[in-house]
N, C-alpha and C positions, 0 to 999 in steps of 0.2 A: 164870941169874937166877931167884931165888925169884920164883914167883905170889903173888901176894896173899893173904890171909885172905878169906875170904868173910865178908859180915857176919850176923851173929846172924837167923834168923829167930826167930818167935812159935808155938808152937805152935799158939795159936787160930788164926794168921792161914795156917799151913801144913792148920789144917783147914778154913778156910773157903775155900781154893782146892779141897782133894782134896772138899769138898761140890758146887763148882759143877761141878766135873770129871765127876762122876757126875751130876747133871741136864743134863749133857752128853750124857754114854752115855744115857741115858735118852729125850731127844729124840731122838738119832739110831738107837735101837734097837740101841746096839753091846753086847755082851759085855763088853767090856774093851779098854782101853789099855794097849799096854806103851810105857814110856820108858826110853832109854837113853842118852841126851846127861845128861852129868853137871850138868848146870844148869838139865834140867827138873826133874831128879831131885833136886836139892837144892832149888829151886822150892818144891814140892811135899810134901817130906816134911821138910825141914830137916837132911839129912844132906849134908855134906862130907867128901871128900875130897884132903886137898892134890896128891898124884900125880897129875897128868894123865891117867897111863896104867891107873890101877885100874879094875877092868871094874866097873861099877855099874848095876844095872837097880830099876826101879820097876814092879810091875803092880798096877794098880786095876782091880778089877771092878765092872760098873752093881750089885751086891748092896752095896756098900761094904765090901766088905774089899780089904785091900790086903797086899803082898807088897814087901818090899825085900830086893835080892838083890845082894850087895858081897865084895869078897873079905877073906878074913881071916887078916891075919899072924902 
């Protein structure tokens, strides 16, 4: 059985999460977050992947950059 489509995020609205994300780290004094559950990760940055199994990683740093790391066919 096919998974479903994920619906469209905004980019604004996948940067105004990865903004509070980082007054996040900030508050807590962290370095950085890494995600690797594919649905914070597309949360967050607005990327999907339909394969369950595709290894997908998100890292944001308290500097605001950010790193997306997926594999590719």
């Amino acid at each position: 059985m096919k998974e479903a489509s994920a619906p469209k995020l905004s980019q604004q609205g996948c940067r105004q999460r990865q903004a509070r994300l980082q007054v996040y780290l900030h508050e807590h004094k962290l370095d950085a977050v890494l995600f690797t559950n594919r649905h914070y990760v597309y949360w967050l940055t607005g990327y999907w992947h339909e394969q369950i199994l595709t290894p997908t990683a998100a890292l944001f740093s308290s500097d605001g950059s950010a790193l997306l790391v997926t594999h590719y066919e």
